[in-house]
C-alpha positions as CSV (number, residue, x, y, z in Angstrom):
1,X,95.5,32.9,-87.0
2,X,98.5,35.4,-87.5
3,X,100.3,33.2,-84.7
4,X,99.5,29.9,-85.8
5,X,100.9,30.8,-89.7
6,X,104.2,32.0,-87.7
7,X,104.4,29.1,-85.4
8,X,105.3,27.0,-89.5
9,X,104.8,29.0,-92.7
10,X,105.4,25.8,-94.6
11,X,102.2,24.9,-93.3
12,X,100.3,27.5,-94.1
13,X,101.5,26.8,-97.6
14,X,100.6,23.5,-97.7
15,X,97.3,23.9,-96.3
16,X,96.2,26.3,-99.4
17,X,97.4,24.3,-101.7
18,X,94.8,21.7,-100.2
19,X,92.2,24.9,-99.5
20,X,92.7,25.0,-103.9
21,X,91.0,21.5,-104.1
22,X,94.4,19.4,-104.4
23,X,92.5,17.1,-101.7
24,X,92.2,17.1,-97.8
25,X,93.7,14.5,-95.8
26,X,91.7,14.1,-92.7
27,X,93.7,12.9,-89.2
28,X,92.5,12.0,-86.3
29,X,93.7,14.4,-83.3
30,X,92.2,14.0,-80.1
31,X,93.2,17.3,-79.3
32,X,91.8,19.2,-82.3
33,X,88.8,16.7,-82.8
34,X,86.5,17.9,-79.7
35,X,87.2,21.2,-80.4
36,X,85.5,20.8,-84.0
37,X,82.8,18.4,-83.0
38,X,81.9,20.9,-80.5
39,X,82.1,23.8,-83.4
40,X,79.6,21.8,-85.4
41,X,77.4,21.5,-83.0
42,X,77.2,25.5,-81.9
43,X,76.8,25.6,-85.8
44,X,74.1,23.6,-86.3
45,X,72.6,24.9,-83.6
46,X,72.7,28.8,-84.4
47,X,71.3,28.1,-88.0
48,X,68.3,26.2,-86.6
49,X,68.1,27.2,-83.0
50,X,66.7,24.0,-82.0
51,X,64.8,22.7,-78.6
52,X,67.5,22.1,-75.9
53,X,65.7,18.8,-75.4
54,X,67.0,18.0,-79.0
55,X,70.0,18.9,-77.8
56,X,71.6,15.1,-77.1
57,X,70.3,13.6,-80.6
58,X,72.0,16.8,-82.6
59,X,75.0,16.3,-80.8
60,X,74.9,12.2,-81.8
61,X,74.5,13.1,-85.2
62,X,77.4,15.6,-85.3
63,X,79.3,13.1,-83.5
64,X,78.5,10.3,-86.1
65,X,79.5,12.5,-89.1
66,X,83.1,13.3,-87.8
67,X,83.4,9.3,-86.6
68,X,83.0,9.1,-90.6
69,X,84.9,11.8,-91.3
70,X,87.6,10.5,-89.5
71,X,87.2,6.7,-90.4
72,X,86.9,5.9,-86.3
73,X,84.3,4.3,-83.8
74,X,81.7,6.4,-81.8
75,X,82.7,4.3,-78.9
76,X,86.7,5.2,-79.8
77,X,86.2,8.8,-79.8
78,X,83.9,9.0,-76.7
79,X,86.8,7.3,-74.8
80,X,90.2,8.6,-76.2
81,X,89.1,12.2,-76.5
82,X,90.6,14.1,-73.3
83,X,87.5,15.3,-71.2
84,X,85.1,14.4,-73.8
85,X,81.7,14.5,-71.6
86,X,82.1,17.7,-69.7
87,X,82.7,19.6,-72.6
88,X,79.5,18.0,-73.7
89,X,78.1,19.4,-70.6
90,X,79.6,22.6,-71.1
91,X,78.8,23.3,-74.7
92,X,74.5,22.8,-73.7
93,X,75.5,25.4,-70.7
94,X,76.6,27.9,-73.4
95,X,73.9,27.6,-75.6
96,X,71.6,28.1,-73.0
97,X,73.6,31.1,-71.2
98,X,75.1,33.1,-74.4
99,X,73.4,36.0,-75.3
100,X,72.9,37.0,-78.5
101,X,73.2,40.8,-80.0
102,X,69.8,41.3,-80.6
103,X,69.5,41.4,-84.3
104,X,68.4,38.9,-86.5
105,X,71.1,38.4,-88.1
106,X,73.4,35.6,-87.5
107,X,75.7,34.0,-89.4
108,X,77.7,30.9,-87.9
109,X,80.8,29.2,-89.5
110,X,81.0,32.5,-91.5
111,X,84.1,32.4,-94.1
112,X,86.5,35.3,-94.1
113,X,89.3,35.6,-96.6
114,X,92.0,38.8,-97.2
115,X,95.4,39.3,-98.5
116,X,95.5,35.3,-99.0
117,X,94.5,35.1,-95.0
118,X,91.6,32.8,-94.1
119,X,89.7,31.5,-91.0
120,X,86.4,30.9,-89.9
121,X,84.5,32.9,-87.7
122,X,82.4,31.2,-85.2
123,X,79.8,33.4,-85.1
124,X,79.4,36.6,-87.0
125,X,76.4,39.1,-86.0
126,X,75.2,42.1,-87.6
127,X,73.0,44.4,-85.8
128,X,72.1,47.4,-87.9
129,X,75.4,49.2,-88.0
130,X,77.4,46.8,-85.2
131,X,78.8,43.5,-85.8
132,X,80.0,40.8,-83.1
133,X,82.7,38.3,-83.6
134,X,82.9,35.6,-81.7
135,X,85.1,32.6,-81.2
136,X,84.6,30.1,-78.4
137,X,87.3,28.2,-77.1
138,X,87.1,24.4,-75.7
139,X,90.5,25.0,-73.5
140,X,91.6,27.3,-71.2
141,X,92.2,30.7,-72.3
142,X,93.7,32.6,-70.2
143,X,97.7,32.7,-69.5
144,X,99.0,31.6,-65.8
145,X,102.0,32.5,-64.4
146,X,102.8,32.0,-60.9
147,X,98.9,31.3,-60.0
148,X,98.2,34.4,-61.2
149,X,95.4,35.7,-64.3
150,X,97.7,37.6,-66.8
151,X,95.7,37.9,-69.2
152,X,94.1,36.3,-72.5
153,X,96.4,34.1,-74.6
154,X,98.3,36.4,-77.4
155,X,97.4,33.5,-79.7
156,X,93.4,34.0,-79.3
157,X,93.5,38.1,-79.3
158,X,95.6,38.3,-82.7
159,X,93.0,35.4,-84.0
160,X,90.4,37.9,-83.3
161,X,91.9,41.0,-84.2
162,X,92.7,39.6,-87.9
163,X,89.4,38.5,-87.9
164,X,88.2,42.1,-87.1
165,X,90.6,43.5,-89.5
166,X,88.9,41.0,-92.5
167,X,86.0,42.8,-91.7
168,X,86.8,46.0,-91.5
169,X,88.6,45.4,-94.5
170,X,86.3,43.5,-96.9
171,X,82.4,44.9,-95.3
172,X,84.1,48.4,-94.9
173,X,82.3,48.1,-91.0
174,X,83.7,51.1,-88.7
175,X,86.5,49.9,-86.1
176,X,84.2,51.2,-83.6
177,X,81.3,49.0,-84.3
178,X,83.2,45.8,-84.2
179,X,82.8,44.0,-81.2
180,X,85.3,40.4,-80.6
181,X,84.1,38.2,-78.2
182,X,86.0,35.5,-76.7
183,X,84.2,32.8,-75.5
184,X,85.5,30.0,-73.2
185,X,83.2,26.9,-72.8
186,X,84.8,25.4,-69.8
187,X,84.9,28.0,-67.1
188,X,82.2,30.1,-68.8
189,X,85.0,32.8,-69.0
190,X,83.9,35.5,-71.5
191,X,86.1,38.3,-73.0
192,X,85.5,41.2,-74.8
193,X,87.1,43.8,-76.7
194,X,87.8,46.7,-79.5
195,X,90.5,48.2,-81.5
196,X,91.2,51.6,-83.3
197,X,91.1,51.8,-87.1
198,X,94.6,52.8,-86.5
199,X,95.2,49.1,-84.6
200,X,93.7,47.4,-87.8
201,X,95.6,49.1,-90.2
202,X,99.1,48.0,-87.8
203,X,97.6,44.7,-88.0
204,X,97.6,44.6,-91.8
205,X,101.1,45.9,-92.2
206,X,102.3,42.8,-90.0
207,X,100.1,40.6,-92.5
208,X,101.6,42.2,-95.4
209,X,105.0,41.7,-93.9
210,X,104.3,37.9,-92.8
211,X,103.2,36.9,-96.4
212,X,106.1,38.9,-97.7
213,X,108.5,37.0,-95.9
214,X,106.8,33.7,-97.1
215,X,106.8,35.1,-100.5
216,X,110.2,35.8,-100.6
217,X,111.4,32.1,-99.4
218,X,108.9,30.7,-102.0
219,X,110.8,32.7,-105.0
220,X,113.9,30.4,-104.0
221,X,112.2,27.5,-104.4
222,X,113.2,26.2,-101.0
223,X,110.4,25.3,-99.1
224,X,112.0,23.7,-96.1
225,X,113.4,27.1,-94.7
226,X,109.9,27.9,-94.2
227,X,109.1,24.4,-91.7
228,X,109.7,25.0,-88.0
229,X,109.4,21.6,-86.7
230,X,108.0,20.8,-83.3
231,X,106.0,17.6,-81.6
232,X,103.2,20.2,-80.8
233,X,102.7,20.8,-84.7
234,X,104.0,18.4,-85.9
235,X,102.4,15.1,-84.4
236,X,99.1,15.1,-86.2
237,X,100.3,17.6,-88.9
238,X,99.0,15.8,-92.2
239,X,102.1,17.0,-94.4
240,X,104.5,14.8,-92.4
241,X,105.7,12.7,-95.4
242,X,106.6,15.3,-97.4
243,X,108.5,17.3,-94.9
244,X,111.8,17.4,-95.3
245,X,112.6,19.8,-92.4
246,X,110.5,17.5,-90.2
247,X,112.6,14.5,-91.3
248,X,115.9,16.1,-91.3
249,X,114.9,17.4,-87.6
250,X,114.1,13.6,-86.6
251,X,117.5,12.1,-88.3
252,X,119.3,14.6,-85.8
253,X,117.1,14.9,-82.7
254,X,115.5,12.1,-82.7
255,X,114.7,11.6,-79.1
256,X,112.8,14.9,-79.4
257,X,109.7,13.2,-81.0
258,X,107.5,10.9,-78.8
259,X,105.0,10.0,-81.4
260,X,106.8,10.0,-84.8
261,X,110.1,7.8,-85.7
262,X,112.1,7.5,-88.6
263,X,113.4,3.9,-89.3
264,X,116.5,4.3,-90.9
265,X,117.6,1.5,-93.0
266,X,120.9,0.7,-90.9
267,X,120.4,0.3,-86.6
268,X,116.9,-1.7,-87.2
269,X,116.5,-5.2,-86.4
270,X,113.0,-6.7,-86.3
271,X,111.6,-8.7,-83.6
272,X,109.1,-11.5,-85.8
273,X,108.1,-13.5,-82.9
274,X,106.4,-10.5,-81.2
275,X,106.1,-8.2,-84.0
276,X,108.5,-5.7,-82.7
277,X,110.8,-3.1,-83.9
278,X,113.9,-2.4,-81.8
279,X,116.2,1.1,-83.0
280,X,119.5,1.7,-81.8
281,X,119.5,5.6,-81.0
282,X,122.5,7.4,-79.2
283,X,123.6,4.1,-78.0
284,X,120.3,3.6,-76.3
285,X,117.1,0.8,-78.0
286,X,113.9,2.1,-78.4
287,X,111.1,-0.2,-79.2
288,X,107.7,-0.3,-80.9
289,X,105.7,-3.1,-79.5
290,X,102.2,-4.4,-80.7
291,X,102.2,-3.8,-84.3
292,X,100.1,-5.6,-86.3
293,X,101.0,-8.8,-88.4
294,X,100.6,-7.1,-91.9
295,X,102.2,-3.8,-91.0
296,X,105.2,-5.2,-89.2
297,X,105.9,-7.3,-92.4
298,X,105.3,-4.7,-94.7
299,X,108.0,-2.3,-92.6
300,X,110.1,-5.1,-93.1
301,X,110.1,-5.3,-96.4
302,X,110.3,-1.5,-97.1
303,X,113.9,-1.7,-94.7
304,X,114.7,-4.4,-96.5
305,X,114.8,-2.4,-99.6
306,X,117.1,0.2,-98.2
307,X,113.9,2.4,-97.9
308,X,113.4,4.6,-94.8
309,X,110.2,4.4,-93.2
310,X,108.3,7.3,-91.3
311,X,105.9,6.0,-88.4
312,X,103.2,8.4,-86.9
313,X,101.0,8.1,-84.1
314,X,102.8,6.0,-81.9
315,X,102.1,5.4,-77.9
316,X,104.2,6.3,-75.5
317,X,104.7,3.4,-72.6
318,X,106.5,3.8,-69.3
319,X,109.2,5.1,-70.4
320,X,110.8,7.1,-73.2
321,X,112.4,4.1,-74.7
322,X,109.4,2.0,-75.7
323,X,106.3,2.7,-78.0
324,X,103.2,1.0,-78.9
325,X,101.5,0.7,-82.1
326,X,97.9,2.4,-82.0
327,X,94.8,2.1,-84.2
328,X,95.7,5.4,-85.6
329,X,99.6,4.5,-86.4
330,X,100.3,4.7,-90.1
331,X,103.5,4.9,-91.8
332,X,105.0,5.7,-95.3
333,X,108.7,5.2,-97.0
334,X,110.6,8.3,-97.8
């Protein structure tokens, strides 16, 4: 949580302005999208604890409501998602192998919110005086280094230790009767851990400070010292058009982006027989192939009118120089 608002405060921004009911753009990332299908499904299935033998229709019908969501095909998802049916495998595995607490009380997709920091726990139980947080993970979650185990992923352990913080914070539970739990679907890897009162209240300090620090850039009014562009947040980010950083970050580096390119309005020239764009970059053409009639003419037009042009979502083919157009490309003047 903590790691993921440092990795690009502008983001974090952003994303409560949406959180405040300014609207959600949803975008499809393979990477992300298994991970929350699978969520739904462990969600549905701790509120109703269904049959296992129910298990293939409920997962169908969470599948169909993110296809929706997400304005794709079942078949498109099933296909383009990295390792889609194992994890299918794996998530029945951990509904039939976790064990729960032992009360009767639990609580999954359970909201947390302090200090302006949100997430979502997993699953949240109470058992008289002990609760149990637990996140499952769809990756790997554990840190490799010359083929050895070193441990958990930082990233996943401060997640949970906000998370334990929240609560310790907001249901006034005792450090020592919070339990975190991370849970790893693929290897059935399970981890689990504790931390002092005095470790929360550390942990709140470095919230205060974090949201200080964004705080203190938003009283300048420039919001683009708080963007830390990179493909890995960038790529499926849904705040790309109206990201400065991102765009000034693309002008100067742009072979640093595989999936996103800027068409400026000089450098372009437009292939109409195949419906290709060709950009001169550092003395070198890169191309996007395959785009569709309609876009490629629209794109035209927009460079024609001295109007840069951001493209997401592109394929990468062969070799670095050349892109194809996708079902998920779209595009936007800036």
């Amino acid at each position: 949580m903590l790691t993921s608002i440092e990795k690009c405060k502008l983001k974090f921004v952003l994303d409560s302005h949406v959180r405040r009911g300014k609207g959600r753009i949803y975008e499809f990332n393979p990477h992300s999208f298994m991970g929350e299908l699978i969520h739904k499904v462990l969600e549905n299935y701790y509120k109703e604890f269904y049959n296992f033998n129910e298990f293939d229709t409920k997962w169908d019908e969470a599948l169909l409501e993110f296809c929706k969501k997400f304005k794709i095909e079942k078949e498109y998802a099933q296909y383009w998602v990295p390792n889609y049916y194992p994890k299918k495998i794996n998530t029945l595995k951990t509904i039939k192998n976790f064990t729960l607490l032992g009360g009767n009380k639990v609580f999954p997709e359970e909201k947390v919110r302090f200090k302006n920091v949100r997430g979502i726990i997993d699953l949240f139980e109470v058992d008289e005086n002990n609760v149990r947080i637990t996140d499952f993970k769809t990756g790997i979650i554990i840190n490799i280094l010359d083929g050895k185990n070193i441990g958990v992923k930082e990233t996943y352990i401060e997640q949970l230790k906000t998370y334990g913080y929240i609560i310790n914070k907001k249901k006034e539970i005792k450090a020592d009767n919070i339990e975190l739990v991370i849970k790893g679907l693929g290897n059935n890897e399970l981890f689990s851990f504790m931390y002092s009162q005095e470790e929360y209240n550390i942990q709140g300090l470095k919230i205060d400070h974090i949201l200080n620090e964004i705080n203190e850039v938003l009283n300048t009014g420039n919001l683009n010292n708080l963007a830390s562009p990179e493909s890995s947040i960038c790529n499926f980010c849904s705040h790309k058009f109206q990201c400065d950083a991102l765009h000034d970050s693309i002008r100067n580096q742009p072979n640093k982006w595989d999936r996103i390119i800027l068409l400026k309005t000089i450098n372009v020239t437009f292939d109409s027989d195949k419906f290709a764009i060709n950009i001169l970059v550092n003395d070198r053409t890169k191309s996007i192939h395959n785009i569709p009639e309609e876009d490629f003419l629209e794109i035209k037009k927009m460079n024609e009118n001295n109007q840069e042009v951001l493209i997401s979502h592109l394929l990468q083919v062969d070799s670095s120089i050349i892109k194809r157009w996708s079902k998920l490309s779209i595009y936007k003047g800036i």
